[in-house]
C-alpha positions in Angstrom: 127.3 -41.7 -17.5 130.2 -41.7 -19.2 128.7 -42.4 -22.9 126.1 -39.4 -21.4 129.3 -36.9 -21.3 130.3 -38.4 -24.7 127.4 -37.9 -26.6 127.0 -34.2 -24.7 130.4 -33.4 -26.2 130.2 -34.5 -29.2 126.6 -32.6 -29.7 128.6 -29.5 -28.3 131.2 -29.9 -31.5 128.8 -30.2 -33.8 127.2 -27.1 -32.5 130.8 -25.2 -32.7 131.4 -26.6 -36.1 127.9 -25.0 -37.4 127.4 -22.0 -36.0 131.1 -21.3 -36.8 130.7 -22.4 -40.5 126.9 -20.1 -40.5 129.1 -17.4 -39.3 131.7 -17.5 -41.7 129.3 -18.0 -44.7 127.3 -15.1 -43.8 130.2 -12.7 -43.5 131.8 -14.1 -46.8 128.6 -14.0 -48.2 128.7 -9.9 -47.4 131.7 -9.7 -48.8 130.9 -11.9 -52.4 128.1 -9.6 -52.7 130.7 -6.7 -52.6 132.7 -8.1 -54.6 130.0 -8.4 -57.5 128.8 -4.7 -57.0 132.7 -3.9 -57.1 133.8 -6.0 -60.3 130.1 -5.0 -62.3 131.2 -1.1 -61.1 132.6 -0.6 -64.2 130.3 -2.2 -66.8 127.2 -0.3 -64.7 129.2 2.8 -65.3 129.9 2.2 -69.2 126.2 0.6 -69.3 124.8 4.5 -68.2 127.4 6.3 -70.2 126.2 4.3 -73.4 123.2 5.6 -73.1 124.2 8.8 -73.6 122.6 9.9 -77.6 123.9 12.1 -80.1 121.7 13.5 -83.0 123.1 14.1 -86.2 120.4 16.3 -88.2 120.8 15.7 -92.0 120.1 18.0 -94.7 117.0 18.2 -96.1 117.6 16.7 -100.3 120.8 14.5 -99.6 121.0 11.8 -102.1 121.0 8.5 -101.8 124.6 7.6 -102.4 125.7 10.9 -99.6 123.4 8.9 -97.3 124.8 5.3 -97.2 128.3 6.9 -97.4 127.8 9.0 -93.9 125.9 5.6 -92.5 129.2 3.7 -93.2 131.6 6.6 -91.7 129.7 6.7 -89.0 129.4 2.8 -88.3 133.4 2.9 -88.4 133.6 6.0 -86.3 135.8 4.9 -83.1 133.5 7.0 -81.5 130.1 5.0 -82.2 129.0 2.4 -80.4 125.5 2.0 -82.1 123.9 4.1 -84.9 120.4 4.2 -85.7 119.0 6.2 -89.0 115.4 8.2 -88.7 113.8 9.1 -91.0 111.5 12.5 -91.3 108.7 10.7 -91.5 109.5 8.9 -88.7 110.3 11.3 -86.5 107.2 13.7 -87.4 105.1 9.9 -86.0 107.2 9.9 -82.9 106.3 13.5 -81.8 102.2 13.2 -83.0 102.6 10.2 -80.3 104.1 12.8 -78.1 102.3 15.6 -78.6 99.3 13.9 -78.9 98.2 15.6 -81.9 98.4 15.7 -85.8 101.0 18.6 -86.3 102.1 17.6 -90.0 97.9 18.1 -90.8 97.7 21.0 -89.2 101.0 22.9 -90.8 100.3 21.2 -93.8 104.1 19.7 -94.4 106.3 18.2 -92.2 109.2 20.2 -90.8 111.2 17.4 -88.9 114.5 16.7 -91.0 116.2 13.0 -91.3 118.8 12.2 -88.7 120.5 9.6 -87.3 120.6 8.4 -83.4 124.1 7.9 -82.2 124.8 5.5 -79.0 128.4 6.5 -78.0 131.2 4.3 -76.7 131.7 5.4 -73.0 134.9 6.7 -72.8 133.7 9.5 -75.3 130.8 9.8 -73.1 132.0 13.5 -71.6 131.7 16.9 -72.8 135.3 17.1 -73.8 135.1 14.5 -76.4 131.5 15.6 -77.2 132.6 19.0 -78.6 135.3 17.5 -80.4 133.2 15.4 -82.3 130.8 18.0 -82.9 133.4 20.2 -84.8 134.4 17.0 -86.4 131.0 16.1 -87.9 129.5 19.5 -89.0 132.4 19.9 -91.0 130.5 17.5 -93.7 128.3 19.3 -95.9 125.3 16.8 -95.6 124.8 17.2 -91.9 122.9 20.3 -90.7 123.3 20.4 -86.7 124.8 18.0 -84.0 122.6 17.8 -81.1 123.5 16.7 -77.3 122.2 17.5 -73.9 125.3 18.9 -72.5 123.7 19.4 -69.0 122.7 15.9 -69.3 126.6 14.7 -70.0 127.6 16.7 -66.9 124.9 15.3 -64.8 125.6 11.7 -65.3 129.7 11.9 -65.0 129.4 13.8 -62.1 127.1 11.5 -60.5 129.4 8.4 -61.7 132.2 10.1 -60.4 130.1 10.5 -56.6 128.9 6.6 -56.9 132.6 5.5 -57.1 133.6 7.3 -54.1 130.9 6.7 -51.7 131.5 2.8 -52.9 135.3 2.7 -52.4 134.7 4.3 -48.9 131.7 1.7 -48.2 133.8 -1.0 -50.0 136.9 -0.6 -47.6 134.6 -0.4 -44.1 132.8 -3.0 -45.0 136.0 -4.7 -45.6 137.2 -4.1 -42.4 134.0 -5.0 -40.4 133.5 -8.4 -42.4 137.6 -9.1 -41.6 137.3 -8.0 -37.7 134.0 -10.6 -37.4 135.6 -12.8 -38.9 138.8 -12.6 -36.9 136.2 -12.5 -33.7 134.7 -15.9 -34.7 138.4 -17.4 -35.3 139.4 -16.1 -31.6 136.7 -17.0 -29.3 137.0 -20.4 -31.2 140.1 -21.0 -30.0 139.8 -18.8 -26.8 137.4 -21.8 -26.0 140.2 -24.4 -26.5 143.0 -22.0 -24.7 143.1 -24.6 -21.9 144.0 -27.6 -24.1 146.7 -25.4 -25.7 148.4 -24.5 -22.8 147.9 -28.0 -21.2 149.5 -29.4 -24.7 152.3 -26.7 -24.3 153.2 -27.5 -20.6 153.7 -31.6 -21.5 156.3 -30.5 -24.1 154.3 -30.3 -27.9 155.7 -28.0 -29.9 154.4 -24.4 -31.1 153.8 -26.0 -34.0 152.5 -29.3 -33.2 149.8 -27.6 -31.3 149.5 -25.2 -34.0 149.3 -27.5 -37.1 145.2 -29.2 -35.9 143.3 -25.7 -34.7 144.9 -23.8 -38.2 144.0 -27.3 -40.7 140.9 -27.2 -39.0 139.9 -23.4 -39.1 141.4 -24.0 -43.4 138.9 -26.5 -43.5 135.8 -24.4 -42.0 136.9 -21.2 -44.4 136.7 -23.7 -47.4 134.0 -25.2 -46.4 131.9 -21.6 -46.0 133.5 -20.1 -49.1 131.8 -23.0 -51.4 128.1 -22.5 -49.0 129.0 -19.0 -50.0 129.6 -19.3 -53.6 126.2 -21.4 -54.0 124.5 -18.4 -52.8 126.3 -16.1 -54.7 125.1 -18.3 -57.6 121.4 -18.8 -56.2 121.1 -15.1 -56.5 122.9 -14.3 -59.3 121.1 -16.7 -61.0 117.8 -15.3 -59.7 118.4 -11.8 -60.2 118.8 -12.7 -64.1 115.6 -14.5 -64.0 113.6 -11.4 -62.6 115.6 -8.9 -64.6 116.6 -10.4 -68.0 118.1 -7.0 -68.8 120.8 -7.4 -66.3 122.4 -10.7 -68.8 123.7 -8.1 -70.7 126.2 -6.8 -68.0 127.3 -10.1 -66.8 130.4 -12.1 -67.4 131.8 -15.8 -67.0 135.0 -14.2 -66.5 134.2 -11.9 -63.8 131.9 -14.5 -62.3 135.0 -16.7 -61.8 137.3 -14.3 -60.2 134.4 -13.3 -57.8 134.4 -17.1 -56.7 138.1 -17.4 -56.9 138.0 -13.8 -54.3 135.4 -15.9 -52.2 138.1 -18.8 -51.6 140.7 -17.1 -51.1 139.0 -14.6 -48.7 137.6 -17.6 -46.8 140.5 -19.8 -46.7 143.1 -17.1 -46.0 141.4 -14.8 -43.6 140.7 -18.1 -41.6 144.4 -19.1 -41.8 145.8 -15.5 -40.7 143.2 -14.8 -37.3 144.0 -18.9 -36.3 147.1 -18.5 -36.7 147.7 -15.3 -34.4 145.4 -16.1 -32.1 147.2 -19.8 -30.9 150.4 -18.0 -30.7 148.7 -15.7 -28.3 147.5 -18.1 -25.8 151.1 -20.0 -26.4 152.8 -16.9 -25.3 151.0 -15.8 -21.8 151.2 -17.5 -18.4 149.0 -20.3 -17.8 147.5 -18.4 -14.5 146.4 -16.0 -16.9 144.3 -17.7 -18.5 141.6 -17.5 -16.0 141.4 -13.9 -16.0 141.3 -13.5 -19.7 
């Protein structure tokens, strides 16, 4: 009967020990995921601003020499992220594709001037620094007109600007929902061991003698979920680049480690802070309360 009870208990730890470490996992794993949206915020937003083109439209007849001259200027531009040179001919086969139709045959010449595609750096990415570049440029003699969409510029920055908010405000709920479950699992933990607390309290162990086992312990389980956690974290990461090779380009080891690094501490110190405060709790009421808690 005995080895019966034994074995029952020992089942019933295990049990506790899982479904607290599953818990834990799944609400750090929330959080990781958070994280990487939050720490990739800022290369997504440079990522869309980047994307943002400029057209410089050349004289017709510039020489040779002009040309490679306003390439290199523009190459060194702090301004240019990525500069791309079209030719007329080029462009008059990009808009047959798009019109659908042979407009040089039909006009008998083609009226499409040379240009070249500008990819800017994102903080230039805003009106502001788009007209100031404008009156920059057409100050040269070889370039005919500056093009931009400026409703297009307004468009995205605003939109940037809305993302960030609504993700701060979603960032710091879900912050505080994925903290408060967490701090639930740590308490009824040790709200089902309040008896051996106050039983180890009332034959004279210390605060922290009783402390030291249930907070070691609950260390232990937020370690132990913050590396389940990081393996998922790495499982999708890892898949996600997989499925959408484009998304490589916006990663980095060095965010990738401070995620993790988030993760551990998140796991090991949130467990540490709700164990912590909720022993002391049960240390500090009467032992007949404990049966109408």
């Amino acid at each position: 009967m005995a080895n019966t009870n034994e074995k029952y208990s020992h089942r019933k730890i295990r049990s506790s020990f899982f479904s607290i470490i599953v818990s834990l996992s799944l609400v750090l794993f929330v959080l990781g995921l958070l994280g990487l949206v939050v720490l990739n915020a800022k290369k997504l937003s440079d990522h869309v601003k980047e994307n943002i083109g400029l057209s410089i439209i050349i004289n017709d007849g510039i020489k040779e020499a002009d040309l490679m001259m306003l390439k290199k200027q523009l190459d060194i531009a702090p301004f240019v992220k990525k500069s791309t040179f079209v030719t007329k001919n080029h462009a008059a086969e990009s808009l047959q594709k798009d019109l659908g139709e042979d407009f040089v045959k039909f006009l008998g010449y083609n009226p499409l001037l040379s240009s070249f595609d500008i990819k800017l750096k994102a903080q230039y990415a805003n009106n502001d620094s788009l007209e100031a570049i404008e009156k920059r440029l057409i100050l040269n003699n070889n370039i005919k007109e500056v093009y931009y969409q400026k409703s297009l510029v307004n468009v995205i920055n605003e939109n940037v600007k809305k993302i960030g908010i609504i993700l701060l405000a979603f960032c710091i709920l879900l912050s505080v929902i994925s903290i408060a479950l967490i701090n639930n699992t740590i308490r009824l933990y040790i709200y089902s061991k309040r008896f051996i607390i106050k039983t180890m309290q009332l034959v004279g162990a210390t605060q922290s003698f009783i402390s030291k086992p249930f907070i070691v312990r609950s260390v232990w389980n937020g370690f132990y979920s913050a590396l389940i956690t990081i393996a998922l974290l790495m499982g999708l990461i890892y898949t996600a680049q997989n499925n959408f090779p484009e998304l490589i380009e916006l990663q980095d080891i060095n965010l990738f480690i401070e995620l993790f690094l988030m993760v551990m501490i998140a796991g090991v110190g949130i467990t540490f802070i709700s164990t912590y405060f909720a022993v002391k709790r049960f240390l500090k009421i009467q032992t007949d309360e404990l049966y109408q808690l």
